[in-house]
N, C-alpha and C positions, 0 to 999 in steps of 0.2 A: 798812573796806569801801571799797572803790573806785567811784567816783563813776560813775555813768551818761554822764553828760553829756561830751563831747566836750572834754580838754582835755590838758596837760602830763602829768598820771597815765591819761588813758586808756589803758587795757592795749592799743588799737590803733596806739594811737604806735608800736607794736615792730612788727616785721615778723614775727619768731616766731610772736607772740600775735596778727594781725592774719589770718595764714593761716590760723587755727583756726575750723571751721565754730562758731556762735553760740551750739550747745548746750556745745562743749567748753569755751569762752571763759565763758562766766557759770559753770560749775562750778570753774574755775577761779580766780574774782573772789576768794572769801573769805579764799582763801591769799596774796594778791597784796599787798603790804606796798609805799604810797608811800615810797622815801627822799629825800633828796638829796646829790647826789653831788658835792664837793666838791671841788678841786685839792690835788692830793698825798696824800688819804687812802690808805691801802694798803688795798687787797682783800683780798688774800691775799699769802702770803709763803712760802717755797722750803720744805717740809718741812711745811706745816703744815697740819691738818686743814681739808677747806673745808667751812661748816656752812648755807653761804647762797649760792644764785645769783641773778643779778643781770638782767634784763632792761631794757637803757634805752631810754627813748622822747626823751630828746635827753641833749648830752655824749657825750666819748669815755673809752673808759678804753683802759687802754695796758699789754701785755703786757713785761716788760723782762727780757732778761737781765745778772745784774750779774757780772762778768768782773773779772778780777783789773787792777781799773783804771777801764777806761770802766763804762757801763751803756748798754747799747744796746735800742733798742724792739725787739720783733720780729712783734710784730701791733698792729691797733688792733679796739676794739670798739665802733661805734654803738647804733642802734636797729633796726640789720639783723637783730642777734645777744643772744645771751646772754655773760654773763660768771662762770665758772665750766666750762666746757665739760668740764674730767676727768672729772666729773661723771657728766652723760649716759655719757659714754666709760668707766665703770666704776671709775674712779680715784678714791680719798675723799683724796687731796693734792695740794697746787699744788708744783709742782716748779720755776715761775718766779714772781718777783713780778708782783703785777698791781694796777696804780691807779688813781686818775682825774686824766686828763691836760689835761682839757677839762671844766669843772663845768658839771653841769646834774640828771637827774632819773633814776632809774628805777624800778622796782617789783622787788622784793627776794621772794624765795620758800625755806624754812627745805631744805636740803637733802636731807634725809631726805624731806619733804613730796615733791619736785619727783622725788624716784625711785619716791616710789607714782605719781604721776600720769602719769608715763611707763607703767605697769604695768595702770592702769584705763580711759587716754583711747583705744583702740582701736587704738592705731598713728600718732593724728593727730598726737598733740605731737614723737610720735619723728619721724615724717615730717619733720616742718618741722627737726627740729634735722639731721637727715642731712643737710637740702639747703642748709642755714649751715655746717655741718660741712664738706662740699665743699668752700664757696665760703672759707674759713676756710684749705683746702689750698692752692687759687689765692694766697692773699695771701701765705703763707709764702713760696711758692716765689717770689712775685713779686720781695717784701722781698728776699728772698736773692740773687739777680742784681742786684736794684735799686741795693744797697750798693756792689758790685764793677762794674757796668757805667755807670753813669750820673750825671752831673754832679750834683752838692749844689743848683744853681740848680733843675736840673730835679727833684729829689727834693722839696726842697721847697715848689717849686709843687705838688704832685703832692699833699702832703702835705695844705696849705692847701685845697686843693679838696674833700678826701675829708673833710676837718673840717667846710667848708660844708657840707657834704651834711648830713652829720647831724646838724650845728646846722639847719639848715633854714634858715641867714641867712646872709649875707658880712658879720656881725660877732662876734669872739668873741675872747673871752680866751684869753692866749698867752704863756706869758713865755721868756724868752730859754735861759732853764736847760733847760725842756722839749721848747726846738725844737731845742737841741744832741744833747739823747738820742735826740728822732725819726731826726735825720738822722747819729747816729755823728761828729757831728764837734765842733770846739772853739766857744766862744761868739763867741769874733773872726768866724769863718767863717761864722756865724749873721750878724752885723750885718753883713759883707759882702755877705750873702747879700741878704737883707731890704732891704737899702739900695739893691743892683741893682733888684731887682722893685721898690719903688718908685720908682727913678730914672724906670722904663721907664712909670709910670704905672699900674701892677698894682694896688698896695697900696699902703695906709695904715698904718705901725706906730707907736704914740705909746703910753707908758706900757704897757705890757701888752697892750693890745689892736690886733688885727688888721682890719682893714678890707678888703677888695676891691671895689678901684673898678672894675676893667674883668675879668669871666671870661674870658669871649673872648682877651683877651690875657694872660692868666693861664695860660689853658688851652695856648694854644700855646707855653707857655715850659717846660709841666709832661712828662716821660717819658711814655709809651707804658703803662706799668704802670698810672697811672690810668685808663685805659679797659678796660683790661684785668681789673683788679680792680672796679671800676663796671657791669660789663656779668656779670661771673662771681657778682656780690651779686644784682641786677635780676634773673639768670636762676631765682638760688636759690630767692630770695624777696623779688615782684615787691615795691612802694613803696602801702603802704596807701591808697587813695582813699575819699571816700565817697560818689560817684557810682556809679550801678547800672552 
C-alpha cells in the first residue's frame, strides 16, 4: 500500500498520476507497487513480453537502441511520464531496450492490471497518457535532429539539465559510459566534453557524480531542444504542486 503522506513514493511525484482527479488517484493506490530503480537494470528488452509499467517519481530511465556497434539513447523517461508506453499503445512487447540510466524511484503497476484501468477510469488515465504521449513525439523528433544538427557541448548540457529536472536537484549520479550512450559519441569526447563545462564553471564532475554550479550558465551552453522539449512536457502535463 502506498503511503498517504507526502514523499519519494507518493503516487504525486509523477505527473501522470498527479493529473488524476483524487477519486481516480486512491483507486488506483492498491495497485501501485513502490520499487527502486537502480543503474543499469534493464526494463525491458527487444522482443520481449512487457508484464509491468513503470511510473517514476524521480530518476531517469532511458530508451536505447542497440545498432550493430554503438548503442544510442533515443528518448528519456522521468516523473513526467510512464515507462512501458507500447502498452497503452496496444503493443504487449518492447521492441527497444529500456533501463535505468539515472537511479532513484518509481511505483510499478502489473500490466495486465494497468490495461483494465485504462478501461474503468472514465477516460482520465487515458487522457493524461495521450498528453505524455504527444509530448514523448516532441522528444523523438527533437533527439533526431539534435544528433545531426548540434554540437556534443551543447547536447550535453541539454542533457544535464533535463536530468536536473527530474532529479529535482543539480546533483546526481553519472557515469561516463552512460553519458557516451546519451550523447552517441566515444568516452574521450565525454571527458572533453565535461571538462569544457567545467573549465567554464558549469560543473562539477568527480567520481561519478555531477554537480551544477552555475544553470544559468549551463543553460546557455545547452541547444535549443531543451526548451523545446521542457515546454512541449510543462504543456502535456503541468509540474505537480501542492498549493491550491
Amino acid at each position: 500500500m502506498i503511503s498517504d503522506t507526502a514523499g519519494p513514493y507518493d503516487p504525486r511525484g509523477n505527473r501522470i498520476l498527479a493529473a488524476l482527479p483524487q477519486r481516480a488517484l486512491n483507486h488506483l493506490r492498491p495497485h501501485l507497487e513502490s520499487v527502486e530503480l537502480i543503474v543499469g537494470d534493464v526494463l525491458y528488452r527487444p522482443g520481449e513480453r512487457i508484464d509491468t509499467v513503470y511510473f517514476p517519481v524521480i530518476g531517469v530511465c532511458s530508451i536505447v537502441t542497440d545498432l550493430e556497434g554503438p548503442t544510442v539513447e533515443v528518448a528519456t523517461v522521468g516523473d513526467e511520464g510512464m515507462v512501458g508506453l507500447p502498452v497503452f499503445l496496444g503493443v504487449a512487447t518492447s521492441s527497444e531496450r529500456t533501463l535505468c540510466q539515472v537511479p532513484g524511484r518509481a511505483l510499478q503497476m502489473d500490466a495486465d492490471r494497468f490495461r483494465h484501468e485504462i478501461a474503468v477510469l472514465d477516460g482520465q488515465l487515458q487522457h493524461a497518457l495521450q498528453r505524455f504521449t504527444q509530448s514523448m513525439f516532441t522528444q523523438l523528433a527533437r533527439n533526431a535532429g539534435c544528433i545531426r544538427g548540434h554540437r556534443t557541448h551543447e547536447r550535453c548540457a541539454r542533457w544535464l539539465l533535463m536530468t536536473a529536472d527530474r532529479m529535482h536537484s543539480d546533483r546526481f549520479e553519472l557515469t561516463q559510459k552512460f553519458l557516451a550512450q546519451m550523447l552517441a559519441v566515444r568516452r574521450s569526447s565525454v571527458s572533453e566534453v565535461a571538462g569544457a563545462l567545467a573549465a567554464d564553471g558549469c560543473i562539477r564532475y568527480s567520481r561519478g557524480i555531477i554537480t551544477i554550479l552555475d544553470r544559468d550558465r549551463l543553460q546557455a551552453h545547452a541547444c535549443s531542444c531543451y526548451r523545446v522539449i521542457r515546454e512541449a512536457l510543462d504543456a502535456a502535463l503541468p509540474p505537480h504542486t501542492d498549493t491550491p
